[in-house]
PyMOL commands that place a pseudoatom at each C-alpha (Angstrom):
pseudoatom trace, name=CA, resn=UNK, resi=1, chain=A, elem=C, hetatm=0, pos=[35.091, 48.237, -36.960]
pseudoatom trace, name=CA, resn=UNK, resi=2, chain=A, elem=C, hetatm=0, pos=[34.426, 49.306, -33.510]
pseudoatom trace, name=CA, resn=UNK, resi=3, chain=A, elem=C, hetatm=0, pos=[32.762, 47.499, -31.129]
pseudoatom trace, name=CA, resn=UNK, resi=4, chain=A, elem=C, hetatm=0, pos=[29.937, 50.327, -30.962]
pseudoatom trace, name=CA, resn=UNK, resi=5, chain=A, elem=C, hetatm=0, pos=[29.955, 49.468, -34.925]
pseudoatom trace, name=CA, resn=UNK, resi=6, chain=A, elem=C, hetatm=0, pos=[27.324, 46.690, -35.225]
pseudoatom trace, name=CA, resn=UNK, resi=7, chain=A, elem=C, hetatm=0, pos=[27.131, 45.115, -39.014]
pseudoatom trace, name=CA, resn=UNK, resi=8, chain=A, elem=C, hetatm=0, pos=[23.622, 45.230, -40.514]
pseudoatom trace, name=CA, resn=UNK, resi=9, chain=A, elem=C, hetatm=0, pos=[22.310, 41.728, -39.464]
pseudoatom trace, name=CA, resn=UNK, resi=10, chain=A, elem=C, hetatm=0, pos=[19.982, 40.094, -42.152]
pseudoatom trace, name=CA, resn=UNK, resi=11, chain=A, elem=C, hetatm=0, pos=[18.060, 36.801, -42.979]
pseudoatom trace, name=CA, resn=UNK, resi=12, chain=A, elem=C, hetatm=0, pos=[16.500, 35.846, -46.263]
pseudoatom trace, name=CA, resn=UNK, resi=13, chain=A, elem=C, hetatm=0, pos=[15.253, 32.688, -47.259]
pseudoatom trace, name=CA, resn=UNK, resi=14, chain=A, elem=C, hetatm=0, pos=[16.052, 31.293, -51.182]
pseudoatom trace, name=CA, resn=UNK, resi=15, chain=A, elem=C, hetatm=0, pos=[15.110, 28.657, -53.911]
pseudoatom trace, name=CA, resn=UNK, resi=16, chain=A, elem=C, hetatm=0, pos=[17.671, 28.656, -56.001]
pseudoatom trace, name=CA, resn=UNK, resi=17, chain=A, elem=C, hetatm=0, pos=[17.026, 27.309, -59.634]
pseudoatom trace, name=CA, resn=UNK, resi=18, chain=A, elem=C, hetatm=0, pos=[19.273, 26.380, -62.375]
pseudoatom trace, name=CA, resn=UNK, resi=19, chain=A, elem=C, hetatm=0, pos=[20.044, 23.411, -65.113]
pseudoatom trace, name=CA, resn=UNK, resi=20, chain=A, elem=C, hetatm=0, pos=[22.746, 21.898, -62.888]
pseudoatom trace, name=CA, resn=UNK, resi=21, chain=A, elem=C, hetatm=0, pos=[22.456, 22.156, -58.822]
pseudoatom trace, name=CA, resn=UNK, resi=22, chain=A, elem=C, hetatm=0, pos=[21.982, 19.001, -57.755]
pseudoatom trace, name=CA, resn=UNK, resi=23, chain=A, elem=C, hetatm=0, pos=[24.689, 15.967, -56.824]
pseudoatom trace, name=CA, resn=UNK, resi=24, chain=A, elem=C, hetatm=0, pos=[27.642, 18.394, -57.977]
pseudoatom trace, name=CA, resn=UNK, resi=25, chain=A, elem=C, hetatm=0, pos=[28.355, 19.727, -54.739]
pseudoatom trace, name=CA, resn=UNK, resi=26, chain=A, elem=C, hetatm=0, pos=[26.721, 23.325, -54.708]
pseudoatom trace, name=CA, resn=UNK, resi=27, chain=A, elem=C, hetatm=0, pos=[25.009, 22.863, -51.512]
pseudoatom trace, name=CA, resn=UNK, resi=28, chain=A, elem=C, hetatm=0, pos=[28.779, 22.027, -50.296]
pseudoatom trace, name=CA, resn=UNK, resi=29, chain=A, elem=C, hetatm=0, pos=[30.321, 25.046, -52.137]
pseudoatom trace, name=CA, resn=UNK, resi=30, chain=A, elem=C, hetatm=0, pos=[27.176, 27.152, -49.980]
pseudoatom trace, name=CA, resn=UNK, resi=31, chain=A, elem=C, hetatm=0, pos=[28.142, 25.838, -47.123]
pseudoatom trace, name=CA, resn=UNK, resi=32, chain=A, elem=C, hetatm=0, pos=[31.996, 27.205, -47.331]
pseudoatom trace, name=CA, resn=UNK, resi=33, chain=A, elem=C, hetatm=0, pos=[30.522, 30.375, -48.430]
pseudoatom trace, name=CA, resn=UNK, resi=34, chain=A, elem=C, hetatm=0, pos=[28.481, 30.357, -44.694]
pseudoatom trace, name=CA, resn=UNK, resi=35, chain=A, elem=C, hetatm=0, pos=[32.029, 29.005, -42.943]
pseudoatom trace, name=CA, resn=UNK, resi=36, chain=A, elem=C, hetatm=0, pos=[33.726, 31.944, -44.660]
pseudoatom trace, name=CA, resn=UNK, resi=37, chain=A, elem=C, hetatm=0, pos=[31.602, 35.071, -44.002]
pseudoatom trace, name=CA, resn=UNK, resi=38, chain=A, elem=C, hetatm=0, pos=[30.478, 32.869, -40.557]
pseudoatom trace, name=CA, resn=UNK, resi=39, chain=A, elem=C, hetatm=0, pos=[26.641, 32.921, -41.547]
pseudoatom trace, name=CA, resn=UNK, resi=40, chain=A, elem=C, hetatm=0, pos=[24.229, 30.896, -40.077]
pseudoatom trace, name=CA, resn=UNK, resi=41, chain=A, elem=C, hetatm=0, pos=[21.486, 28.884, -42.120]
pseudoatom trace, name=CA, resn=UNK, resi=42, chain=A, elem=C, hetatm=0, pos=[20.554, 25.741, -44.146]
pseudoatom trace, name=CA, resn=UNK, resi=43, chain=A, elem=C, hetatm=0, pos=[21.008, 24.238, -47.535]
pseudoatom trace, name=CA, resn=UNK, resi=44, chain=A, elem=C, hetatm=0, pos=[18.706, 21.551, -49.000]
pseudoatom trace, name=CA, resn=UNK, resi=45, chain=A, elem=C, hetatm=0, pos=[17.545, 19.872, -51.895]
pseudoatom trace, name=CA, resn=UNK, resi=46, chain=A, elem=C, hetatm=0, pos=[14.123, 19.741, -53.127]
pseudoatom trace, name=CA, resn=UNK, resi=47, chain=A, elem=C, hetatm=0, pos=[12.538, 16.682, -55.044]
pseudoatom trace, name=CA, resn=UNK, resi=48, chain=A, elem=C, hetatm=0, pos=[11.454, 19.450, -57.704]
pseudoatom trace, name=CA, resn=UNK, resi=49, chain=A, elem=C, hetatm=0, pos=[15.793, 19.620, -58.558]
pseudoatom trace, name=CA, resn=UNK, resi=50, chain=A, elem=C, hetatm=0, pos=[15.616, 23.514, -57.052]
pseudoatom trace, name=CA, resn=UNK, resi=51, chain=A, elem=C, hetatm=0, pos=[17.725, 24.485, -53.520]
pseudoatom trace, name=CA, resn=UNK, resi=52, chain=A, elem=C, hetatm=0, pos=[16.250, 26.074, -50.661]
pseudoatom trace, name=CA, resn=UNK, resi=53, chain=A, elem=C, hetatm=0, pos=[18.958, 28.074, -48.682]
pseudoatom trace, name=CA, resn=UNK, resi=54, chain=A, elem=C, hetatm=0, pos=[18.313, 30.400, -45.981]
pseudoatom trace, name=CA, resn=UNK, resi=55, chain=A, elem=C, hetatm=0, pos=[21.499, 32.672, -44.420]
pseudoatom trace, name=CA, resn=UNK, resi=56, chain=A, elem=C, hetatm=0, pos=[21.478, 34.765, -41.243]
pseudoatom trace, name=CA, resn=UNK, resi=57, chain=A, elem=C, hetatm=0, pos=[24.352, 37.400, -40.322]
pseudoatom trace, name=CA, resn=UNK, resi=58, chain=A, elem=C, hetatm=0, pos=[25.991, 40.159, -42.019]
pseudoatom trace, name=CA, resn=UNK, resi=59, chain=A, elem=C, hetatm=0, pos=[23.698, 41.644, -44.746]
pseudoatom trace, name=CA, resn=UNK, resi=60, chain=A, elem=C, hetatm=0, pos=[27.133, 42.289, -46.820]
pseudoatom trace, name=CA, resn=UNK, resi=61, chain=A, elem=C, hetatm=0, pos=[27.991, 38.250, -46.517]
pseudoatom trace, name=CA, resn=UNK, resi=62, chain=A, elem=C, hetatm=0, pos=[25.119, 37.341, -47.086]
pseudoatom trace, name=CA, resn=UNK, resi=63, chain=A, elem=C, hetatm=0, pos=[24.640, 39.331, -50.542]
pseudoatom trace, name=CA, resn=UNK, resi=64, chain=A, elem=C, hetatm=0, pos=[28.635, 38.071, -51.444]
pseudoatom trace, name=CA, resn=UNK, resi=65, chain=A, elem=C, hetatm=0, pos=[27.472, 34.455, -51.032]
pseudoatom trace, name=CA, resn=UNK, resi=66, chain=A, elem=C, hetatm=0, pos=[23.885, 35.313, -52.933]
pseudoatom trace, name=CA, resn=UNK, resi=67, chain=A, elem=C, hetatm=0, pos=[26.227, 36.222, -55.911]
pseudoatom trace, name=CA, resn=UNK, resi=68, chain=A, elem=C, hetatm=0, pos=[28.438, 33.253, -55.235]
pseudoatom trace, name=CA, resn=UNK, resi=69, chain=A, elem=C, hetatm=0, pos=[25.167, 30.983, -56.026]
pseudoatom trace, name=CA, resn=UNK, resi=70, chain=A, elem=C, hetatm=0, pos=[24.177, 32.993, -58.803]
pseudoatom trace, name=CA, resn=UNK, resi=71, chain=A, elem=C, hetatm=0, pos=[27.578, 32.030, -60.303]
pseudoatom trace, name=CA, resn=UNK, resi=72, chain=A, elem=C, hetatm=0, pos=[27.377, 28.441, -59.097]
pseudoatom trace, name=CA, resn=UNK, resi=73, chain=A, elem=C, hetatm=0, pos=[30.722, 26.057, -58.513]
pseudoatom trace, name=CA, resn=UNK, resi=74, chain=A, elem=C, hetatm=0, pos=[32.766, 24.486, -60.616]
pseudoatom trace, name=CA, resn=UNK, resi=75, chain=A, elem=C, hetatm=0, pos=[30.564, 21.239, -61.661]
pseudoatom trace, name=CA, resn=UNK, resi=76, chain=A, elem=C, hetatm=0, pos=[27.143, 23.147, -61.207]
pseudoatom trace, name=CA, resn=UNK, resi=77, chain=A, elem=C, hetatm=0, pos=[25.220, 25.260, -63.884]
pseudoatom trace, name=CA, resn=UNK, resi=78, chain=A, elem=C, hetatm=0, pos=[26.440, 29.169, -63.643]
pseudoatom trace, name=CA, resn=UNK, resi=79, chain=A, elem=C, hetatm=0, pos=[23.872, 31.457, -63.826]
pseudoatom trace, name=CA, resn=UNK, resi=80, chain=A, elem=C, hetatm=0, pos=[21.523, 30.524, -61.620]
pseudoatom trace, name=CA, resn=UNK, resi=81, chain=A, elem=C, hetatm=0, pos=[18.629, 32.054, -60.802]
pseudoatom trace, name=CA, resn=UNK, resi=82, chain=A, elem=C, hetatm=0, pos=[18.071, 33.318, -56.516]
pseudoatom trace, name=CA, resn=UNK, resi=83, chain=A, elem=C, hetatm=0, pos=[14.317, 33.829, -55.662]
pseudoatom trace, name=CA, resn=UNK, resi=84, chain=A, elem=C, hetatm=0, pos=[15.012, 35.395, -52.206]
pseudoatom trace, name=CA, resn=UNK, resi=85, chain=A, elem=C, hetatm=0, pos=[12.986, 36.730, -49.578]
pseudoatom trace, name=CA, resn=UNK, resi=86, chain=A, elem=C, hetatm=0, pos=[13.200, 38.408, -46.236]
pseudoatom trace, name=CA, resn=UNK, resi=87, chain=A, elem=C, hetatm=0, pos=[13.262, 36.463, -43.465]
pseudoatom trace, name=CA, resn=UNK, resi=88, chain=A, elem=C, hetatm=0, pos=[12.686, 37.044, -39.865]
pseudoatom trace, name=CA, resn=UNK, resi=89, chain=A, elem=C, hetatm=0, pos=[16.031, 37.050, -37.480]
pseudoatom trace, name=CA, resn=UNK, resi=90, chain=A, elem=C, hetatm=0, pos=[16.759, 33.613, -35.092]
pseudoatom trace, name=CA, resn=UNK, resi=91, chain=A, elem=C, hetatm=0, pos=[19.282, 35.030, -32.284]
pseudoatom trace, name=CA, resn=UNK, resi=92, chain=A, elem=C, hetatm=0, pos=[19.536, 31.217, -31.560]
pseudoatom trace, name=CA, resn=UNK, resi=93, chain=A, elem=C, hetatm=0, pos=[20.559, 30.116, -34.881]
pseudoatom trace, name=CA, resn=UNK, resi=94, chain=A, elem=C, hetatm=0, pos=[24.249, 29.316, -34.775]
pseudoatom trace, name=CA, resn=UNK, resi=95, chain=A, elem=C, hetatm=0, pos=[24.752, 26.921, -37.297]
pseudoatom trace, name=CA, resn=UNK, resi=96, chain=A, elem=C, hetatm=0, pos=[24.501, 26.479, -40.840]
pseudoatom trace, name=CA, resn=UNK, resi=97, chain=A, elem=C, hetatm=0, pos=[23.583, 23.057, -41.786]
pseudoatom trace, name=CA, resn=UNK, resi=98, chain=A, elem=C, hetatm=0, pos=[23.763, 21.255, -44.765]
pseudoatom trace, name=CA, resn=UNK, resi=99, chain=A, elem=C, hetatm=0, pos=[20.901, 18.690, -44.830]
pseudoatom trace, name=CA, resn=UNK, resi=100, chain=A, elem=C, hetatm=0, pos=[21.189, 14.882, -46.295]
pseudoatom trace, name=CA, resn=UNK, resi=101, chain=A, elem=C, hetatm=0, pos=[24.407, 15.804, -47.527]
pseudoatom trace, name=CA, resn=UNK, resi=102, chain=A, elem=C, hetatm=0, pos=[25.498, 13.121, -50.110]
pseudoatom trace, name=CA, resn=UNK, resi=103, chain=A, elem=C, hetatm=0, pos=[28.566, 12.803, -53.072]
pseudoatom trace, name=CA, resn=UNK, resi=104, chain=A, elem=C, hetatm=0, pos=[28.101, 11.583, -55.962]
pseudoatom trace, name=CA, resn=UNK, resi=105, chain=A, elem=C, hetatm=0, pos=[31.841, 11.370, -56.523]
pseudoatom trace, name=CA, resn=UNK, resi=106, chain=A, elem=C, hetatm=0, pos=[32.291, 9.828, -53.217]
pseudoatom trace, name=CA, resn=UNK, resi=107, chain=A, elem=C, hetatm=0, pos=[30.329, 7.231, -53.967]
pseudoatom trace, name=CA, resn=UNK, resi=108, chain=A, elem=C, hetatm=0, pos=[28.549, 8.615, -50.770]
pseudoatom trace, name=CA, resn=UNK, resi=109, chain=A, elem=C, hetatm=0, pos=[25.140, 7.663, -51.040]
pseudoatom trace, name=CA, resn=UNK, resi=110, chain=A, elem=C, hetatm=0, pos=[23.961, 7.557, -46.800]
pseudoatom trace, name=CA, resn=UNK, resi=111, chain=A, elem=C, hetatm=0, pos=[22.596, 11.195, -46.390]
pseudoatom trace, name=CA, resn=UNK, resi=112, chain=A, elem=C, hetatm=0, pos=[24.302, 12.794, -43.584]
pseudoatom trace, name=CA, resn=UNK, resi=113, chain=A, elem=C, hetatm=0, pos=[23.470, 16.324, -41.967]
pseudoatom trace, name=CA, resn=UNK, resi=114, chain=A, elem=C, hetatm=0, pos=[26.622, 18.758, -42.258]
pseudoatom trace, name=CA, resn=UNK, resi=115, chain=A, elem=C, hetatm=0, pos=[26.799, 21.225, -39.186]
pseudoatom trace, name=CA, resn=UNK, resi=116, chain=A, elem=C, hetatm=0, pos=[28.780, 23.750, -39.030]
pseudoatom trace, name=CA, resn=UNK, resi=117, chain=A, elem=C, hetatm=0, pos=[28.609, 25.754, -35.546]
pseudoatom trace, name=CA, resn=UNK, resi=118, chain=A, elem=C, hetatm=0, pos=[29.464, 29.658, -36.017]
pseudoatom trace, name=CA, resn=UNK, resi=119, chain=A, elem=C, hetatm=0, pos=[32.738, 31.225, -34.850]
pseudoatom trace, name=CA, resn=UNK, resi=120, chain=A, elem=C, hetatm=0, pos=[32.331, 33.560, -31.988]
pseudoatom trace, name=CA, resn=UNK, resi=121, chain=A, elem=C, hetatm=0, pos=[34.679, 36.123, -33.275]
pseudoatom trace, name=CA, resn=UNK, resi=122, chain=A, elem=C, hetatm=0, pos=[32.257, 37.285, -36.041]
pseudoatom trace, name=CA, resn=UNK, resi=123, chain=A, elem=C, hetatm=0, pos=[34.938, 36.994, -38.621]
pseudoatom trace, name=CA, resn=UNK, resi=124, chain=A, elem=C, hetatm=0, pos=[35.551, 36.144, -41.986]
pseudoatom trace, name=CA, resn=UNK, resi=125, chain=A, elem=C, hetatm=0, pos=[38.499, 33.664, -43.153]
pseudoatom trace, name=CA, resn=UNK, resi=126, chain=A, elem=C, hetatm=0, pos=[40.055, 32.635, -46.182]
pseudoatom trace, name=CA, resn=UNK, resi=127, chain=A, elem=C, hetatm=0, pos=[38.110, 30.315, -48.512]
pseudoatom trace, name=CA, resn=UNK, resi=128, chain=A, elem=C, hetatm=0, pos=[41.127, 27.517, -48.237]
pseudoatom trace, name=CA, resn=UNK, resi=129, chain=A, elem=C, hetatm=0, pos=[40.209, 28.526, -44.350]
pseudoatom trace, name=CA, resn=UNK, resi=130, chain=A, elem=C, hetatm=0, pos=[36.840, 27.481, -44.621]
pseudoatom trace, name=CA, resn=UNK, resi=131, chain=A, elem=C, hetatm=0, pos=[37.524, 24.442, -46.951]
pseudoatom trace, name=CA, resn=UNK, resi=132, chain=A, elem=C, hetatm=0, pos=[39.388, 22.978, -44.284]
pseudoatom trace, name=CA, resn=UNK, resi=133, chain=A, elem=C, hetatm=0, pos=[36.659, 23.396, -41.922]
pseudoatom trace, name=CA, resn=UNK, resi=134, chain=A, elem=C, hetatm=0, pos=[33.999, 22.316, -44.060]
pseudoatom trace, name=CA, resn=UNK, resi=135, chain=A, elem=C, hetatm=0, pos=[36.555, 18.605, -44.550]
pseudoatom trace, name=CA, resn=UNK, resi=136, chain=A, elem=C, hetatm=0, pos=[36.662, 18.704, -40.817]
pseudoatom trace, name=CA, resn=UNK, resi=137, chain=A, elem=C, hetatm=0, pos=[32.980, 18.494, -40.493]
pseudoatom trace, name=CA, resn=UNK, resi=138, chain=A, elem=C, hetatm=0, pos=[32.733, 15.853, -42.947]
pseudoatom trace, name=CA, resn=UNK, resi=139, chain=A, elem=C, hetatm=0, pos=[35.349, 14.058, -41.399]
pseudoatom trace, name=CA, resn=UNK, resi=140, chain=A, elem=C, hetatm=0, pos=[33.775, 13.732, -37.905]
pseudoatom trace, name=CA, resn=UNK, resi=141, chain=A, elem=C, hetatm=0, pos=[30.494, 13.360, -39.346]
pseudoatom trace, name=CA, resn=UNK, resi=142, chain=A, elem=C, hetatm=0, pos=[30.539, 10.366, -41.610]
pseudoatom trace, name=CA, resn=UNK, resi=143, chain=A, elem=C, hetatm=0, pos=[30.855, 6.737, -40.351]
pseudoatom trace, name=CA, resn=UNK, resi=144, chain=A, elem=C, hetatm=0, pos=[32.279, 3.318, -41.381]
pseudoatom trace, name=CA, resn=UNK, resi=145, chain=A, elem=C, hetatm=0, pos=[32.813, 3.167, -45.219]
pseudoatom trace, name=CA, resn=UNK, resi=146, chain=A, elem=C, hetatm=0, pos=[31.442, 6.661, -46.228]
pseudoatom trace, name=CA, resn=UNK, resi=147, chain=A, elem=C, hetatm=0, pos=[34.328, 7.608, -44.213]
pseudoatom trace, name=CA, resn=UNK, resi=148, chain=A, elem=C, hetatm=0, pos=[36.888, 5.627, -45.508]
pseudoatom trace, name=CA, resn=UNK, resi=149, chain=A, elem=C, hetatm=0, pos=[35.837, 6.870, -48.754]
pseudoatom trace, name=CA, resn=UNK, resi=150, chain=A, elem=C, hetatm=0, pos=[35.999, 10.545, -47.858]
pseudoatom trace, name=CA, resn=UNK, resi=151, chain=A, elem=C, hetatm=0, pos=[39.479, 9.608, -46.788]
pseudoatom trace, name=CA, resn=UNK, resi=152, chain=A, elem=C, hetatm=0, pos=[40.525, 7.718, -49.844]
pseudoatom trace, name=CA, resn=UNK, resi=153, chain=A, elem=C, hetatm=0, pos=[38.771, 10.824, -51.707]
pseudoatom trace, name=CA, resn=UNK, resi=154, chain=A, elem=C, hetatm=0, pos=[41.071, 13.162, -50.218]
pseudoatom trace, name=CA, resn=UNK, resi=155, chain=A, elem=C, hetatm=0, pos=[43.894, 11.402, -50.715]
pseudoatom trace, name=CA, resn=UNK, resi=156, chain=A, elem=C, hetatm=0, pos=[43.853, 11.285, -54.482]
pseudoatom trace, name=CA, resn=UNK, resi=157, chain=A, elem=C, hetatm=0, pos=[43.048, 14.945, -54.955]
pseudoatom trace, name=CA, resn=UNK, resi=158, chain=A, elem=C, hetatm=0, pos=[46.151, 16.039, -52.704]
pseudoatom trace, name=CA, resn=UNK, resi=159, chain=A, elem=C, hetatm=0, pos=[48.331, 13.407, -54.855]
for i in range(1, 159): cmd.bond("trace and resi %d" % i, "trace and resi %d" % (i + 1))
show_as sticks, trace
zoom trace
């Protein structure tokens, strides 16, 4: 693409709904999907067990990670069901955050907000890429023991 060649910018806003989307990691799994295609936006629970998400940036990326919430993650439901909207365009939103992130596997129960700040080359990388990203946010985000058991976390999965 040439630099004349612009991508067709979007933003929608969703509530996503299915059996299975909370405290299994799908707002996680969303927020790889943003570090991937490099979309800006938010991820967060509601207390009625649905997910509000809203993405900003390439209308293509944005309907690949649409279809990658549909199909949920590994511990989620599948199938889910995407009420999305259009939204208006923030040229000042640069980050995609994921908000009172917590793991239930971690034993991570302090909420912590998950920021990731988009590339300026308006690429996309490899999902292993943007795995390793999304640990690096985690890792200078949490503190004290939710750290340490991040850490201890990570160890055990790469044994």
């Amino acid at each position: 693409m040439s630099k004349t060649d612009s991508p067709k910018q979007a933003a929608v806003t969703a509530t996503v709904t299915g059996a299975d989307i909370q405290k299994v990691g799908f707002r996680a799994m969303i927020q790889k999907e943003a570090i991937m295609y490099n979309l800006a936006g938010s991820a967060r629970n509601n207390p009625d067990g649905t997910v509000s998400v809203s993405l900003q940036g390439d209308k293509d990326r944005i309907d690949d990670t649409l279809a990658a919430i549909r199909g949920g993650s590994k511990k989620s439901s599948k199938n889910n069901t995407v009420n999305q909207a259009s939204a208006a365009l923030d040229p000042n939103l640069k980050t995609f955050t994921v908000f009172a992130w917590t793991s239930t596997t971690r034993n991570i129960t302090n909420p912590y907000d998950l920021v990731f700040t988009l590339r300026p080359a308006d690429d996309e990388i490899s999902l292993n890429d943007a795995k390793a990203a999304w640990n690096k946010i985690a890792l200078s985000t949490l503190k004290g023991d939710d750290l340490t058991k991040f850490n201890n976390h990570m160890a055990s999965i790469d044994e």
